[in-house]
C-alpha positions as CSV (number, residue, x, y, z in Angstrom):
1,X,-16.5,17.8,-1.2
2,X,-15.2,17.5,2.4
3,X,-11.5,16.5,1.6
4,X,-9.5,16.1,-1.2
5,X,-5.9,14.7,-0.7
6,X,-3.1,13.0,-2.3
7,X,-0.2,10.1,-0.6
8,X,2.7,11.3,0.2
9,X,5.2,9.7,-2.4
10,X,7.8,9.3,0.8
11,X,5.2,7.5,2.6
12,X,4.4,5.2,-0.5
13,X,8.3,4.4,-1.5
14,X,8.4,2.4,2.1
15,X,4.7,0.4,2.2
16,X,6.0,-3.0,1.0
17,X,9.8,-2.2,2.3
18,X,10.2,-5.6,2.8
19,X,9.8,-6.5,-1.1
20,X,13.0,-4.3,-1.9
21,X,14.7,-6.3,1.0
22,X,13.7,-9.5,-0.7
23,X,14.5,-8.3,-4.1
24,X,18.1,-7.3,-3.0
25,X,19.2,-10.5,-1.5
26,X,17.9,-12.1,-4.3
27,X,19.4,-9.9,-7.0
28,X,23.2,-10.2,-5.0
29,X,22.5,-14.1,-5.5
30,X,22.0,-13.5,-8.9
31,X,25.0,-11.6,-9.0
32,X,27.4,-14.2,-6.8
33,X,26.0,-16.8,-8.9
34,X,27.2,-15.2,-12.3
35,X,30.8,-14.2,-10.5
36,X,31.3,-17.7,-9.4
37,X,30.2,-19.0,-12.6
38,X,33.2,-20.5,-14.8
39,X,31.5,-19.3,-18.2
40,X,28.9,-17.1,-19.4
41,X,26.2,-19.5,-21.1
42,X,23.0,-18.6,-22.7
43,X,20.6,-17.5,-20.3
44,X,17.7,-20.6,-19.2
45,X,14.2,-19.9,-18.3
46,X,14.9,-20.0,-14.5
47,X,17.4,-18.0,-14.4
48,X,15.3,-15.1,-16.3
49,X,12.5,-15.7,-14.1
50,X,14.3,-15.4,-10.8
51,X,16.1,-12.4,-12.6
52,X,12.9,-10.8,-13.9
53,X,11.4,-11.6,-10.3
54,X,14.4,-10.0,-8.6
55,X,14.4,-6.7,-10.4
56,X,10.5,-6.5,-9.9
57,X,10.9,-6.8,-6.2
58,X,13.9,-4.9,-5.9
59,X,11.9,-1.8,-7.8
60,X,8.8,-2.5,-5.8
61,X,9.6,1.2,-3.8
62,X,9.8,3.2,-7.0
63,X,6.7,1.7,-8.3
64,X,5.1,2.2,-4.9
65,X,6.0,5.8,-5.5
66,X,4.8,6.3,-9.1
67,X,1.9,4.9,-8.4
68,X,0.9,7.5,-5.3
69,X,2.7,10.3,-7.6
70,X,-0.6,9.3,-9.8
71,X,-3.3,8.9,-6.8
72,X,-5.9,11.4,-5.3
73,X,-8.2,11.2,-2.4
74,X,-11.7,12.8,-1.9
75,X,-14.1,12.3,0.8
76,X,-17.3,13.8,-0.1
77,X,-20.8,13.9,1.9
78,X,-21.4,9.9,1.0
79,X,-18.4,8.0,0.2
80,X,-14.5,8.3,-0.2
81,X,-13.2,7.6,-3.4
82,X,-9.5,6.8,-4.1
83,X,-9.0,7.4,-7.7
84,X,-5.6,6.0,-9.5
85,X,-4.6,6.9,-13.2
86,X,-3.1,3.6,-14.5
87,X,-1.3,3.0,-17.9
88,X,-4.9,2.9,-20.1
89,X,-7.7,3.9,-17.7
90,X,-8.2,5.6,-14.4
91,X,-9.3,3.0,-11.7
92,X,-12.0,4.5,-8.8
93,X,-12.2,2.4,-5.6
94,X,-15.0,4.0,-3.8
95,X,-16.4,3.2,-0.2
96,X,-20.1,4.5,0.1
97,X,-21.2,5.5,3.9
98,X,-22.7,2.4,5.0
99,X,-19.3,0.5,3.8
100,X,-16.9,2.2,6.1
101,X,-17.6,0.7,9.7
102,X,-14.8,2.3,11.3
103,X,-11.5,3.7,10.6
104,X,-7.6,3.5,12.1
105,X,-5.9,7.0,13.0
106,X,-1.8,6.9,12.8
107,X,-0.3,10.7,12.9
108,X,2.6,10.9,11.7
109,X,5.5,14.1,11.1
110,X,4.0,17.5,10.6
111,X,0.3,17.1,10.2
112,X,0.4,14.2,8.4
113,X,-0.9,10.4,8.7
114,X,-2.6,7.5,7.6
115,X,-6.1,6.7,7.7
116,X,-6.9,2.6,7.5
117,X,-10.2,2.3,6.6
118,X,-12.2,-0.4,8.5
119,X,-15.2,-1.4,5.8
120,X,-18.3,-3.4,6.6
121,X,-18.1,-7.2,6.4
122,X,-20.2,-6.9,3.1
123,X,-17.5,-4.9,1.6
124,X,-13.9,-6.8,2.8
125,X,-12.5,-8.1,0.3
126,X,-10.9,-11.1,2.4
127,X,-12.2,-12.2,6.0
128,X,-8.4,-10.7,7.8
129,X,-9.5,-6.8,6.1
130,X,-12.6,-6.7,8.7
131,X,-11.0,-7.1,11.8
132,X,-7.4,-7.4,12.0
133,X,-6.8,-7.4,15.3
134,X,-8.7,-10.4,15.7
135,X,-5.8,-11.9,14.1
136,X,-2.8,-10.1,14.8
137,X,-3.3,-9.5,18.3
138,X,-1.6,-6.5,20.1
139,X,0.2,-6.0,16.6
140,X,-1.9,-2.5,15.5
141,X,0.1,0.5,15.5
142,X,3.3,-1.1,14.3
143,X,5.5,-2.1,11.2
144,X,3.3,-5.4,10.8
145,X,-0.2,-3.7,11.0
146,X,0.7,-0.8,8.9
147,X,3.3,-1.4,6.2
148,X,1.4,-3.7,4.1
149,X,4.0,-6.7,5.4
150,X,1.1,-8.4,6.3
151,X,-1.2,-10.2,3.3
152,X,-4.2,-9.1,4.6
153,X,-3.3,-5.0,4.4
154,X,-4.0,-3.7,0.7
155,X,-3.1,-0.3,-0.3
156,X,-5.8,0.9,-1.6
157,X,-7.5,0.2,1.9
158,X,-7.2,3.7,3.3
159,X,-5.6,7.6,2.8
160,X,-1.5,6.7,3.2
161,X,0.5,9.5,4.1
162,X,-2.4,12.5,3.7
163,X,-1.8,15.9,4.5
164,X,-4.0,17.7,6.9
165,X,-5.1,14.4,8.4
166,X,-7.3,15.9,11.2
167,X,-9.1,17.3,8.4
168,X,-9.6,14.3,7.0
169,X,-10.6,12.1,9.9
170,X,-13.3,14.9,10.8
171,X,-14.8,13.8,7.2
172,X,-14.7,10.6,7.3
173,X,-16.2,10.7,10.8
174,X,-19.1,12.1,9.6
175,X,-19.4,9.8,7.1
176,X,-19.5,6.6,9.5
């Protein structure tokens, strides 16, 4: 074992930001609709959807939380595994040497940062994951190539928020 880690639950609560923005507006909608309405009627299907769909976005930052509040990160001799208790099972996500190409420093407050992992073509899930500034141009470093805004970013694509990052990055180096 080289590293072992976990995401800072700060960090997490703002990686899809832009869902709780979403779920807001639509949520005050919602709301103005109901206020403007001249009677309370039985609820239809589309308005429990977009309600439903509202509250999920809108809660997107606390789930983001909960779910790095219940993540851990190791870096060993051969691979880094990011392991995730979920409601009935623990899922592993593990990159073996040969699998991570590259990786993506971002420091951050007090030691801390993010490591993106690059992974081998025969490991991206989606063609954008390999090379991303291939297709967001002069966009790395910033909101779009590091809050998960982007479709193409995952979070289970790197360490988010890690203490010790340096630490980290030296293990990971001599993994690639």
């Amino acid at each position: 074992m080289l590293w072992s880690g976990r995401p800072d639950i700060f960090r997490s609560l703002f990686f899809n930001f832009w869902c709780c923005i979403v779920g807001a507006f639509l949520t005050a909608l919602l709301v103005i609709i109901a206020w403007v309405s001249e009677g309370i009627s039985d609820p239809r299907l589309p308005e429990m959807a977009l309600a439903l769909g509202s509250l999920w976005l809108l809660l997107s930052p606390l789930r983001y939380g909960w779910r790095a509040h219940r993540t851990a990160y190791f870096v060993t001799d051969m691979r880094v595994v990011i392991l995730r208790k979920g409601l009935f099972r623990v899922h592993e996500t593990a990159f073996l040497a040969g699998e991570v190409s590259n990786f993506q420093l971002k420091r951050l407050a007090g030691n801390r940062g993010d490591i993106r992992l690059r992974l081998s073509e025969a490991k991206a899930p989606n063609p954008y994951q390999d090379d991303k500034e291939k297709y967001v141009p002069g966009m790395t470093g910033n909101i779009v190539a590091w809050s998960g805004s982007a479709p193409f970013v995952m979070y289970n694509d790197g360490l988010w928020g890690v203490d010790n990052v340096s630490v980290a990055a030296a293990a990971i180096r001599k993994l690639t």
